[in-house]
C-alpha positions as CSV (number, residue, x, y, z in Angstrom):
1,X,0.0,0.0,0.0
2,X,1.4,3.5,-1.1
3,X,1.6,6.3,1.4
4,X,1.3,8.9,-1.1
5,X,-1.9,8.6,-3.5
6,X,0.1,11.1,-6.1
7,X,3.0,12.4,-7.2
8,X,4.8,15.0,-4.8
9,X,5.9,18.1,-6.8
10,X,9.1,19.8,-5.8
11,X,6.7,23.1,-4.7
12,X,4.8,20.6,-2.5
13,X,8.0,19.6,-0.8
14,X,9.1,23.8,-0.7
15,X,5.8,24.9,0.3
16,X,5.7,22.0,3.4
17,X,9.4,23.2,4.5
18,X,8.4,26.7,4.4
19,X,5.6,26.2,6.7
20,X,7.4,23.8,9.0
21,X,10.2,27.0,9.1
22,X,8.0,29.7,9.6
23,X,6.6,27.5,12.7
24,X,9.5,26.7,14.0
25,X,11.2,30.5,14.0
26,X,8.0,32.0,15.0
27,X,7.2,29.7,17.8
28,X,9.8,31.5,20.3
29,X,8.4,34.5,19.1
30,X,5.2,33.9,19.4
31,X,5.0,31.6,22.5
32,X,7.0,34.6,24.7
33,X,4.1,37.4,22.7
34,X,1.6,35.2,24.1
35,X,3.0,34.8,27.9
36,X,3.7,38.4,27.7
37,X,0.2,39.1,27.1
38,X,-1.2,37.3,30.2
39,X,1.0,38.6,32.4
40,X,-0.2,42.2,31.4
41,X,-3.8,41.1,31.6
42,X,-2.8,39.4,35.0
43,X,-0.8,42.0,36.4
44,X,-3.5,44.6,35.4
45,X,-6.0,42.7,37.3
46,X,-3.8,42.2,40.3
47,X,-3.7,38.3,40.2
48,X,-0.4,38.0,41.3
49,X,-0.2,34.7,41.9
50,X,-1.5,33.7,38.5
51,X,1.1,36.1,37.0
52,X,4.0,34.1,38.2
53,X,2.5,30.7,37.1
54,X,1.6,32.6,33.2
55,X,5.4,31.8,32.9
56,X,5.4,27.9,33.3
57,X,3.5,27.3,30.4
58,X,6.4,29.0,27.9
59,X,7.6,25.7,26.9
60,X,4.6,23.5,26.5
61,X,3.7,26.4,24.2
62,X,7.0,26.5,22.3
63,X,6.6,22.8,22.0
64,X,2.5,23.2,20.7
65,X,4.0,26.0,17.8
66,X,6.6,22.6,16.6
67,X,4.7,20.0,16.4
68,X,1.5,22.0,14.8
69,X,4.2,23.5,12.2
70,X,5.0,19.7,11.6
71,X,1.5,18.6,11.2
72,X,0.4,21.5,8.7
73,X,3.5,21.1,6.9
74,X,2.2,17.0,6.5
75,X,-1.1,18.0,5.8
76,X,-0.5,19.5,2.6
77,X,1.4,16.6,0.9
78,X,-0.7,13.6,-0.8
79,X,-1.0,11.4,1.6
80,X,-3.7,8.5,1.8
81,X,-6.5,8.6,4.0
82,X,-5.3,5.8,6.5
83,X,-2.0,7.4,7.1
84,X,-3.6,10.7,7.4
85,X,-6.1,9.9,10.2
86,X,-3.0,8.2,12.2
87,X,-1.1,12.0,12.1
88,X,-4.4,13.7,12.8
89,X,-4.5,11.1,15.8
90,X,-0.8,11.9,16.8
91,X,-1.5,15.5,16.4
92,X,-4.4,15.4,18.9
93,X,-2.2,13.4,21.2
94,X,0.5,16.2,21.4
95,X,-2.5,18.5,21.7
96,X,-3.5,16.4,25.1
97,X,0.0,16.0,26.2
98,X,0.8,19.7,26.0
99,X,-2.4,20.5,27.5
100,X,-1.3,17.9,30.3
101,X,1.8,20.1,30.6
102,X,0.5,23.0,31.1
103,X,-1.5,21.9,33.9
104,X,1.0,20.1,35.6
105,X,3.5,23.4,35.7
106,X,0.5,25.4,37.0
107,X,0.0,22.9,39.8
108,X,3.6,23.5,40.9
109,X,3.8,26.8,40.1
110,X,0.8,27.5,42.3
111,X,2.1,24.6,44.9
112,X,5.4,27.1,45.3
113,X,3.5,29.7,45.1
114,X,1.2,29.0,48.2
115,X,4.2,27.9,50.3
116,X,5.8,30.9,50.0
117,X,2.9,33.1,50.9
118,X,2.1,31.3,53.3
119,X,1.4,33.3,56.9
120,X,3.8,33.5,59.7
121,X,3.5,33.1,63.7
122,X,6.3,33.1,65.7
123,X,8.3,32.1,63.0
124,X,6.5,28.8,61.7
125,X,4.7,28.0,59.0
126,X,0.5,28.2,59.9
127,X,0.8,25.3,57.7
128,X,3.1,21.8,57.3
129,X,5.5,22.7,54.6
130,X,4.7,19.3,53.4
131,X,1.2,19.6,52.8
132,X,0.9,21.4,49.4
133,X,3.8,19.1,47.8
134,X,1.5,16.2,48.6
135,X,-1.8,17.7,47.7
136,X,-0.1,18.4,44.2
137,X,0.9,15.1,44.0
138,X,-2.3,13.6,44.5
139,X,-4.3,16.7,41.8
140,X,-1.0,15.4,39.0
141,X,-1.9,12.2,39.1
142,X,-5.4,12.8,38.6
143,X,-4.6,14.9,35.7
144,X,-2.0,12.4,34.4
145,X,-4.5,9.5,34.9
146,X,-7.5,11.7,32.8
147,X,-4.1,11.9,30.2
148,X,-4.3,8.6,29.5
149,X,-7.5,8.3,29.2
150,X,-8.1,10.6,26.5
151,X,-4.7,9.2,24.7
152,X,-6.5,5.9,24.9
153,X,-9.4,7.0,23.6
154,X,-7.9,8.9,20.7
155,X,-6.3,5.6,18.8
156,X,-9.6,3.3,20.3
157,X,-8.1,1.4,23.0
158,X,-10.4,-1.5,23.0
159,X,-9.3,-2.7,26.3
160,X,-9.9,0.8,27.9
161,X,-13.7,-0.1,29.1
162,X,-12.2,-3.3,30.9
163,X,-9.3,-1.6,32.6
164,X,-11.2,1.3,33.8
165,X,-13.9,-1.5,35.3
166,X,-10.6,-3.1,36.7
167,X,-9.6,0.2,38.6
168,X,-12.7,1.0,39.5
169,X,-13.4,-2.1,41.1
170,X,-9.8,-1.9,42.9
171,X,-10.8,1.8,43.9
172,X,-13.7,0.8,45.2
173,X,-11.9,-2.0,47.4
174,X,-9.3,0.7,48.4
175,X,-11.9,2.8,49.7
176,X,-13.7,0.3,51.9
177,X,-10.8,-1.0,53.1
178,X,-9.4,2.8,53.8
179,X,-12.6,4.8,55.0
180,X,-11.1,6.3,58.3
181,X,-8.1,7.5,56.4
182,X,-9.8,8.9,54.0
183,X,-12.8,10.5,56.2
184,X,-9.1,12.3,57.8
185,X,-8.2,13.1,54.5
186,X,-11.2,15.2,54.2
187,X,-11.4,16.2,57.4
188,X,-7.4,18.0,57.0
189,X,-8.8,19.5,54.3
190,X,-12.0,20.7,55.7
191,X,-9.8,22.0,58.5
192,X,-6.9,24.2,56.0
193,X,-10.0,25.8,53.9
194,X,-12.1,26.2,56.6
195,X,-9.2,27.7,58.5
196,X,-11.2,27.5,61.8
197,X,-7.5,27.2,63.8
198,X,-3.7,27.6,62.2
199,X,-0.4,26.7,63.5
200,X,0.4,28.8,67.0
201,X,-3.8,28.9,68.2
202,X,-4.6,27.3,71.4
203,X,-7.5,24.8,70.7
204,X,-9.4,22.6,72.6
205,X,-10.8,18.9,71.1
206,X,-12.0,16.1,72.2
207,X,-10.9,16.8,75.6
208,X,-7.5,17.4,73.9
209,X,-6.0,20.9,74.9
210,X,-3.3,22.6,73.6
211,X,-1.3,24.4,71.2
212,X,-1.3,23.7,67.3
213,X,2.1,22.5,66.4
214,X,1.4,20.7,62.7
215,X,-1.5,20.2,60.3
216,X,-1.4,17.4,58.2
217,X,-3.7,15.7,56.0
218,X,-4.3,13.1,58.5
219,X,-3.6,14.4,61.7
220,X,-3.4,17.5,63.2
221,X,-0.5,17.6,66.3
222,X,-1.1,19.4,69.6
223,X,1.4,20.6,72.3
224,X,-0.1,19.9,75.9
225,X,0.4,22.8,78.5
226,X,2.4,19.5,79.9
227,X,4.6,19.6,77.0
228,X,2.8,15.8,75.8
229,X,2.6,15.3,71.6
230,X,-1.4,14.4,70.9
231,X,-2.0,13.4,67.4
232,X,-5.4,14.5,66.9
233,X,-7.0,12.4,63.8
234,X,-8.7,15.3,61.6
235,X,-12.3,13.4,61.6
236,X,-12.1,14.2,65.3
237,X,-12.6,18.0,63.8
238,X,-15.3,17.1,61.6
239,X,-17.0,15.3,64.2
240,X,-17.0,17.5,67.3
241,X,-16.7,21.1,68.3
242,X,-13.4,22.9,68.1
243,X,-12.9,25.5,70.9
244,X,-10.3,28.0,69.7
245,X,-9.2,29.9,72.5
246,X,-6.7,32.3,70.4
247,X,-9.7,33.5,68.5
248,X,-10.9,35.3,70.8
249,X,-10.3,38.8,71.5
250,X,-11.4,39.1,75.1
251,X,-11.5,37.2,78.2
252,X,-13.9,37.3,81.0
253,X,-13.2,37.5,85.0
254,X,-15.5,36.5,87.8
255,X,-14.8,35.8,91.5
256,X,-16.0,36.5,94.6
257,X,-14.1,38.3,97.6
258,X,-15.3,38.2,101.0
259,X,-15.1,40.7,104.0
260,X,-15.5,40.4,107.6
261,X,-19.0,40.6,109.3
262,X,-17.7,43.3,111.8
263,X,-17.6,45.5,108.1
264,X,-20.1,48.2,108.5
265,X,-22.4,48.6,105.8
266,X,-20.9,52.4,105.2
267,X,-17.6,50.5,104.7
268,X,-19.1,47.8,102.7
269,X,-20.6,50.0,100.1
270,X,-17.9,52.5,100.1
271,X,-15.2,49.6,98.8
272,X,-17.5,48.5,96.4
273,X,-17.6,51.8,94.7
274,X,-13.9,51.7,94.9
275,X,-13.3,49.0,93.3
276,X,-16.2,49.9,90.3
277,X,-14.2,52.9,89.8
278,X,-10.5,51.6,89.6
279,X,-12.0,48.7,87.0
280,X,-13.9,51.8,84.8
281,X,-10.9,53.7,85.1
282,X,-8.5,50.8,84.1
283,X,-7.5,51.1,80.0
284,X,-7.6,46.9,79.3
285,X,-11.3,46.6,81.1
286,X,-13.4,46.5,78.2
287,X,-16.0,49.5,78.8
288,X,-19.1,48.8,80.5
289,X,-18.0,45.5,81.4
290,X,-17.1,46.0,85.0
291,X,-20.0,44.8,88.0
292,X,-19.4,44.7,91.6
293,X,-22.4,44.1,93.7
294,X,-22.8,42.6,97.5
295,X,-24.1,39.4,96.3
296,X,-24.4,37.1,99.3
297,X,-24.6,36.8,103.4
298,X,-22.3,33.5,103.5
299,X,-21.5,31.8,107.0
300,X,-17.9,33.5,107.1
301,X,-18.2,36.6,105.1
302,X,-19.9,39.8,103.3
303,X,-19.3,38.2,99.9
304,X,-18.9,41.0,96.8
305,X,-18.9,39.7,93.4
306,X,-16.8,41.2,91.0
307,X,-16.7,41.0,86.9
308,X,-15.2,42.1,84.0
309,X,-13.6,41.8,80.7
310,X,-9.8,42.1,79.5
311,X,-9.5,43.3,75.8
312,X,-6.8,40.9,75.0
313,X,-6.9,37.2,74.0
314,X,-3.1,36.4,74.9
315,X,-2.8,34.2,78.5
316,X,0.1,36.5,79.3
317,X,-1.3,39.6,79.0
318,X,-4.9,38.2,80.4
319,X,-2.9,36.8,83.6
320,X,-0.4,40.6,84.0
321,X,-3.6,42.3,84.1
322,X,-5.6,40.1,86.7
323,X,-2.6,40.2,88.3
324,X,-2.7,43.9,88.2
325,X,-6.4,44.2,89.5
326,X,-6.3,41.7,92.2
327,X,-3.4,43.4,93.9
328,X,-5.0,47.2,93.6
329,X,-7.8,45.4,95.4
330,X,-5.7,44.3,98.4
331,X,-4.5,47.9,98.5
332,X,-8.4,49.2,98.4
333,X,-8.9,47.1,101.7
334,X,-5.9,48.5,103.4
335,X,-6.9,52.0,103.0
336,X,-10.4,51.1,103.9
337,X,-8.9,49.1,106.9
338,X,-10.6,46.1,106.1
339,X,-10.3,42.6,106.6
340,X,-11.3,39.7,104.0
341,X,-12.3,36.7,105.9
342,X,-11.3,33.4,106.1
343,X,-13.0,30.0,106.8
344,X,-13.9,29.8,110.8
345,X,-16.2,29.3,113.6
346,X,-17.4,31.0,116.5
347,X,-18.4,28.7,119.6
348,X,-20.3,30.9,122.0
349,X,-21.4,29.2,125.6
350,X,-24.1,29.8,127.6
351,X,-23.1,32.1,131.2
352,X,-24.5,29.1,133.8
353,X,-22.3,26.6,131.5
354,X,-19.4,28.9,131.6
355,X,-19.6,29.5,135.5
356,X,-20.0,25.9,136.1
357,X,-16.9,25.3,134.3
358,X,-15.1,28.0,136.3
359,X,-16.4,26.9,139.5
């Protein structure tokens, strides 16, 4: 069987080089006109982060300009209909491998991209430094997998319908037999979009308390006030409440002080005021916030209740200032000359059982 169905002139040849040529000097050109012009458009538009992956594709793009120059150049010579629908075929494949290119260099691109950008705390990462690497593993071989595929389907891969059964059946054993680690699986990645804690917060789960040392996309590491390492599985997020202490941006104080009974009511109500006024006056008592009432007759004291709010969420800061109030209300009772009371009991005796015990 011939390849050609006619004779090939001597312009046919000329005419194919020339085209092949013009492809194959232009496509520098033209690949680094194209890149240009996204990153404008992306720049203009303030998507930096899509401005420094524009550059990845340059090559896949350099490559498309060759191999198109190659098939156009082919296309115009005589050649019979079989041979022709096998370079149409190849064409397309190069077509789906650049494509495939393209996409993989954005993944990595964007995987460096995200590490680097990444916020800081303390000087560590709010997220594992491993984690994007393997989340753009897992997305490449997805794409390289869809790759296939479409190659497969491009030259009628007869067997394709029975392998694809064949890994789904195998996926679907994988996944029985792997449920918990993938419910984690989701469950770190619920937890980095949701971004409900980062690296640095204190948290509290599952009766597990501490600081966030590590998220992963199985577990989630937690520094106990103790100094213990909990790996916390991330379903345990999806499943429970998450209590993020660093989130908050005050912290409430409530206790109760107690005075002698020999305190005079004059004395009484003038240290309450006292003590209103020091905690309205203070600058880290959030506004408002202060109460100090006589709240109870108990069987050793006068008992005054006292309440406010810090504006801070930091322990330190929350403990300097408590620190800061509790002492300013010892020196309130010494200027009132005042005692607080302490647990203790009173025996009084009757005067005929008292004389009879002196007699």
């Amino acid at each position: 069987m011939s390849l050609f169905v006619s004779e090939i002139y001597l312009a046919t040849i000329i005419n194919a080089l020339l085209i092949l040529f013009v492809f194959l000097v232009l496509k520098n050109f033209v690949a680094k006109i194209i890149i240009k012009f996204l990153k404008k458009i992306t720049e203009k538009y303030k998507f930096k982060s899509i401005s420094l992956m524009v550059g990845s594709l340059e090559r896949p793009l350099r490559s498309f300009f060759a191999y198109t120059g190659i098939y156009c150049a082919l296309s115009i010579l005589p050649i019979n209909s079989g041979f022709s629908l096998f370079i149409y075929r190849v064409f397309r494949t190069c077509v789906i491998i650049t494509i495939t290119q393209c996409l993989l260099n954005i993944v990595t691109a964007y995987s460096v991209v995200l590490n680097n950008i990444i916020e800081q705390k303390d000087g560590k990462p709010l997220i594992s430094k491993t984690l994007f690497p393997l989340l753009s593993k897992v997305i490449k071989g997805f794409i390289i997998l869809l790759a296939i595929v479409a190659v497969a389907s491009e030259f009628d891969f007869k067997q394709l319908n029975s392998i694809l059964a064949g890994v789904g059946i195998g996926g679907a054993a994988i996944a029985l037999a792997s449920q918990d680690l993938i419910k984690n699986f989701f469950g770190g990645f619920i937890v980095l979009t949701d971004r409900s804690f980062n690296v640095g917060d204190y948290i509290n789960v599952d009766t597990n308390e501490g600081t966030v040392e590590e998220l992963g996309l199985r577990s989630t590491k937690i520094r106990t006030l103790g100094q213990e390492l909990i790996v916390v599985p991330n379903s345990k997020f999806t499943d429970g409440a998450v209590i993020n202490y660093t989130k908050r941006n005050l912290r409430r104080v409530s206790f109760k002080v107690g005075a002698t009974y020999n305190t005079s009511s004059e004395k009484l109500k003038a240290i309450i005021e006292k003590i209103k006024e020091m905690l309205d006056a203070h600058p880290m008592i959030k506004e408002d916030s202060a109460l100090v009432k006589f709240d109870n007759f108990s069987s050793n004291s006068l008992e005054i209740l006292i309440q406010y709010m810090i504006n801070t969420g930091d322990y330190g800061e929350y403990m300097n200032v408590k620190d800061e109030i509790n002492f300013k209300i010892m020196e309130l009772f010494e200027e009132e000359e005042l005692s607080f009371a302490f647990p203790s009991m009173s025996v009084y005796m009757e005067k005929s059982i008292k004389e009879s015990y002196e007699g």
